[in-house]
N, C-alpha and C positions, 0 to 999 in steps of 0.2 A: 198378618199373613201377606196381606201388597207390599208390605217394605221387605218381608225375607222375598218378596219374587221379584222385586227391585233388583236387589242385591245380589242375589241367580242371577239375572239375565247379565248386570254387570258384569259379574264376576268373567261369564263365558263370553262376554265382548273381548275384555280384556286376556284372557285365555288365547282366545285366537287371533287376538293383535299380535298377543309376542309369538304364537306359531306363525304366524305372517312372516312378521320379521325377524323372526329366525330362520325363518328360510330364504328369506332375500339376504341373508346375509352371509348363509353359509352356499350362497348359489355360487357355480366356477367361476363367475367373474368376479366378484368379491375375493373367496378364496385364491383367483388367479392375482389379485392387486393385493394380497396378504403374502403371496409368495415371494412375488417381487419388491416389498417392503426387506423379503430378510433374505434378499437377493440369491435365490433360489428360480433362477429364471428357467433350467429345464422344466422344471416341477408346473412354474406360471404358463410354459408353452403347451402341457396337457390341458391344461384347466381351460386356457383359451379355446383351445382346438375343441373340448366338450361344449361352451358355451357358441360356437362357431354351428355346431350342428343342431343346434335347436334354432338359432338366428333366424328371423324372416323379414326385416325390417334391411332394408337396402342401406342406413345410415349405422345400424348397429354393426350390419357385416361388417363395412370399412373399418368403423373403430376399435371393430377385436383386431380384425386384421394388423392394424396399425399398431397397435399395441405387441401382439404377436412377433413383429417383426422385428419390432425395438429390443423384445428380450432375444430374438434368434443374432442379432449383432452383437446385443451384450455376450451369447457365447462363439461367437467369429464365424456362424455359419451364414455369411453373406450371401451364399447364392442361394439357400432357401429362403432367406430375409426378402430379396430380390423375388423370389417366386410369390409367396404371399404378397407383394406390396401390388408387383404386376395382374395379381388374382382380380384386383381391385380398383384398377385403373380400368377408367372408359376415354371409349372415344371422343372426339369435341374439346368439349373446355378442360384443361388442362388441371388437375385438382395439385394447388401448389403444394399440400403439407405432402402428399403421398410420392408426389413426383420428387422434390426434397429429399424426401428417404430415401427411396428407389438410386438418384445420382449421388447418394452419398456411399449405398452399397457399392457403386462401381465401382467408385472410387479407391475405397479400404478392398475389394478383390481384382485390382487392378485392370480393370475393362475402362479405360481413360475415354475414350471416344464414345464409348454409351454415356459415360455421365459426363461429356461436355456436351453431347448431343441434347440431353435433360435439361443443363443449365443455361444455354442457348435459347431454348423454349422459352426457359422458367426467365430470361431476363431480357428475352424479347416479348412477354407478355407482361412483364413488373420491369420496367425500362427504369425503374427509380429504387429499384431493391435494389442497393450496392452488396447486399452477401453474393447474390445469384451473381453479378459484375466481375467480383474480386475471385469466384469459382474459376469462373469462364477462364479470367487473365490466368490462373495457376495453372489449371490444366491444358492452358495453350501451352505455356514455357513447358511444360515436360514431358508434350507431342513433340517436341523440338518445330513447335511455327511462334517463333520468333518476331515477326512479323508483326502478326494478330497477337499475340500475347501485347507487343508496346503498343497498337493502335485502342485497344480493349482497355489497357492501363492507364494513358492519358485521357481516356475516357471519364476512366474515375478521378483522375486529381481533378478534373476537374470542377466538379463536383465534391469532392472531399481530400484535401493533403494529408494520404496518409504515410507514412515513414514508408513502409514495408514496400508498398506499393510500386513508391517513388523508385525503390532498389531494385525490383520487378522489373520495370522501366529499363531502368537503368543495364542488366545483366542482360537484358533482351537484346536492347541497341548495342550491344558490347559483341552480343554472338552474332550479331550482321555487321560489324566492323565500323561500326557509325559513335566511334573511340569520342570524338566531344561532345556528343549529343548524352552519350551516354553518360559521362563527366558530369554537365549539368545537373542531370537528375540524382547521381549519387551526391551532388553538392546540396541538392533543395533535400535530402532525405536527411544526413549530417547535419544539416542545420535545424532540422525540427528534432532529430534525437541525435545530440550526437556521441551518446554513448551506448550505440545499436549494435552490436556486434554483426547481426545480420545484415548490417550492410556492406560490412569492408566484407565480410563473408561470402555474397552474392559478388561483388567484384572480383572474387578470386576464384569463383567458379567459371572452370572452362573445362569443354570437350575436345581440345583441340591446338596445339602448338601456336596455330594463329593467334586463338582469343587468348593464350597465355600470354605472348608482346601486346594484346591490346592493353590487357590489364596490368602488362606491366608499364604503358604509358599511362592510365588511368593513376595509378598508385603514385608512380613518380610525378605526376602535378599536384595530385595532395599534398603529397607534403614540402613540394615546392610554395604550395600556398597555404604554408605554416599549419597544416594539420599534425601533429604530433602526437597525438592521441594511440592508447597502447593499441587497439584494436587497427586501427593503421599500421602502425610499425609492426605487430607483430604477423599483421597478414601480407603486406611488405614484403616482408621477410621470407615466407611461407612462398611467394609467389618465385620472387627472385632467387630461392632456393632451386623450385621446378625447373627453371630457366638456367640453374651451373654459375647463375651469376653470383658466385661465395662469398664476394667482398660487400656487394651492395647486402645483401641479406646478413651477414654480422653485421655490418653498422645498426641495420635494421633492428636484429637481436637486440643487440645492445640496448638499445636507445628504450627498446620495448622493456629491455630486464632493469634501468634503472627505474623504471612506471612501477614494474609489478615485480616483483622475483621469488614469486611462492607458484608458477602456474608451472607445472611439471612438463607439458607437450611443448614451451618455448624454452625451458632449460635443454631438453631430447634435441628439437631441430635446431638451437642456439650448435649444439654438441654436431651435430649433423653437417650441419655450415662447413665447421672450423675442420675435422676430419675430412671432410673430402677436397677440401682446398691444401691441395697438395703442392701452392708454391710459396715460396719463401719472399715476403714484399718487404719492403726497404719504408720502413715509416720513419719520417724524421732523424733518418741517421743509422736508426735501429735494425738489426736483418730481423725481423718475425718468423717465428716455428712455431704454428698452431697447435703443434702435436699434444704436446704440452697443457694448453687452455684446454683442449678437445674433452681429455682423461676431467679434468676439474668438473666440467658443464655437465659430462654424461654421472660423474660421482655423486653431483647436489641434484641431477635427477633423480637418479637410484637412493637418496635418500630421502627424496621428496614422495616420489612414488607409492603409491596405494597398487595390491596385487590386480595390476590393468595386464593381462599376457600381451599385449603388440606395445605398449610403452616398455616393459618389463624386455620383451625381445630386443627392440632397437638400442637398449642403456646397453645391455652386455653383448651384443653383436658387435657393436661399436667400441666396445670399449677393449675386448679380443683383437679385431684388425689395428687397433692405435697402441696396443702395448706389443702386435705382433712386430710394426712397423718400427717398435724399440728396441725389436728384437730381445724381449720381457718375454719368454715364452710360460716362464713359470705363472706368471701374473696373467697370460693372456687365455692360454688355458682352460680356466676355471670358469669365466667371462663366457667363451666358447660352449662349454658343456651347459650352462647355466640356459645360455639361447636356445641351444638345442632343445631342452627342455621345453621352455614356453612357445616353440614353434618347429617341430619338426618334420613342417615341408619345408624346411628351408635346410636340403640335405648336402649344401654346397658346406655347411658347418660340420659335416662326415669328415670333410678330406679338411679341414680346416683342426680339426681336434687331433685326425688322424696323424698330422706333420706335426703338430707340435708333443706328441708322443714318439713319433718318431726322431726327431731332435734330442727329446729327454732319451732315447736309446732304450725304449719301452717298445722294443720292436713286436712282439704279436699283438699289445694292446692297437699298437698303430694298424697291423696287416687287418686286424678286427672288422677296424672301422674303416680302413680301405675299400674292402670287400664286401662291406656295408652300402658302400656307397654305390661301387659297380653296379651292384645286383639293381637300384633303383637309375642312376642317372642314364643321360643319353649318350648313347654314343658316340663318337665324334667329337664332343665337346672338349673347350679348354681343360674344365676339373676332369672330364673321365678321362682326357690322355694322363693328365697329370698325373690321377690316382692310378692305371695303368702302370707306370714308369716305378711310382715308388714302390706298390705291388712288389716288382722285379727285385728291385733294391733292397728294402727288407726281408725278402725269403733268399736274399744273396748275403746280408748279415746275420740272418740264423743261420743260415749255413754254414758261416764262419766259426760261427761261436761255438759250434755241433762239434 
């Protein structure tokens, strides 16, 4: 009889062990960290929210909270993420993991000055965190303070050389006009990577007509000091495009298309160059006519091309004005309608379709698009007197034909 009341009493130990722990386990914050295992994060922000209202432990609030807000970002609601984080922030000492979230919501909802404010804190109380450092620099450069973005950056090289940083540096000193200081720093960044794209990249970043000659003095000492690398030339090229300067940017091209010549956006602007350089130069003897190369660059685009619609527009926008220039209307045409297609805000392609209908004596198809275009363009404008005029002229050749 004592060993069956052994085994009793066992048994309902064991009994209410697993009711225990089946209830600790099917409690909200379990099932909320079972949600979020099968990324079901509305679902884990209910569960949280129920485990939140029985909560009475001041360290446990934080941690739902915390947890909370992590799935309210995994679904893009930043400024409730931001409300729960802020629930749980106190005055004093600055709690780094929460204040972290909090600047990083700003960040991703675009409130840059709440989360430089954050990281300011956060890296004037951990002076030796370079995450909180590298924050601070980024979100100076894109307050436009320039300034503090390079005094914050050389901060950090100094302390750690890092590539990215160095180019940070580097496009700061570039947007206050401080052209060799700026030089240096994209030199020591090329030299620890120099197949970074982000840095010839940051060098070509400009706001402003200015910083475009800055960098284009930056560019042209590159590769005056034998950088030849495609990511130079081809951004080189990119720069000296912006600039009208067509000769230096083919060379440019070129030099880049014999590196690489499978990258479809340097065949386009290669194509870009050569079409709007509409003079005839004297190489070695030879009179040069672009027009020619122009059609070839923009053709091994448009064959290179995956359906990108603004690559897609610029190949046959382009390729329409340089076969219209051969006065090819048949061939230019198609090119035209085709643009049209993949961008039709760009209704300057109305009267441009419209004339070479009108040419091929397709006159209502022409008046069509004529007064396609009226109804949208501005007044007063070159294209709207144009489409105007012809208006006139083709309902003066249906008239004839009547």
């Amino acid at each position: 009889m004592r060993t069956n009341h052994c085994a009793t009493v066992l048994a309902l130990i064991l009994l209410s062990t697993a009711v225990a722990s089946h209830a600790q386990e099917t409690s909200p914050l379990a099932a909320a960290r079972e949600a979020m295992a099968r990324y079901e994060y509305s679902k884990a922000i209910e569960l949280l929210d129920k485990a939140l209202e029985s909560a009475q432990d001041g360290n446990e609030i934080r941690d739902l909270s915390l947890q909370k807000a992590r799935c309210q970002k995994k679904m893009l609601r930043y400024d409730a993420a931001a409300e729960t984080l802020a629930s749980v922030m106190k005055p004093g000492a600055l709690d780094v993991e929460v204040a972290g979230e909090l600047a990083d919501c700003h960040v991703s909802s675009g409130k840059l000055n709440d989360a430089l404010g954050l990281y300011s804190l956060l890296s004037l109380q951990h002076p030796d965190n370079l995450y909180f450092s590298i924050q601070k620099a980024s979100l100076l450069f894109k307050i436009n303070d320039f300034q503090g973005c390079a005094e914050e950056g050389k901060a950090i090289c100094q302390k750690d050389s890092i590539p990215s940083i160095l180019s940070l540096v580097g496009a700061s000193l570039l947007k206050t006009g401080q052209v060799d200081s700026s030089l240096a720093y994209y030199r020591k960044s090329l030299r620890l990577n120099p197949s970074n794209p982000n840095t010839v990249v940051s060098i070509s970043m400009a706001g402003c007509p200015s910083c475009q000659d800055n960098a284009y003095e930056v560019f042209k000492q590159l590769r005056k000091d034998g950088d030849d690398s495609y990511g130079t030339m081809y951004y080189s090229g990119l720069n000296a495009l912006a600039l009208n300067r067509f000769e230096v940017a083919q060379d440019c091209f070129e030099e880049a298309w014999q590196i690489d010549s499978s990258d479809v956006r340097l065949a386009v602007n290669f194509a870009i160059s050569l079409a709007r350089d509409r003079q005839f130069r004297n190489k070695n003897g030879v009179l040069i006519n672009n027009t020619d190369k122009a059609i070839t660059y923009f053709s091994k685009a448009d064959a290179m091309a995956e359906p990108d619609h603004e690559i897609m527009y610029k190949i046959h926008n382009g390729l329409g004005q340089l076969y219209s220039m051969k006065q090819d209307i048949k061939s230019a045409l198609p090119h035209y309608e085709v643009a049209y297609e993949y961008n039709p805000k760009d209704i300057a392609l109305l009267v441009s379709i419209g004339y070479c209908h009108r040419l091929n004596k397709n006159y209502n198809t022409a008046l069509r698009y004529y007064e396609k275009y009226l109804k949208l363009g501005k007044e007063g404008t070159k294209n709207y007197n144009f489409a105007k005029e012809e208006v006139t002229y083709v309902k003066s050749e249906l008239h004839m034909l009547q």
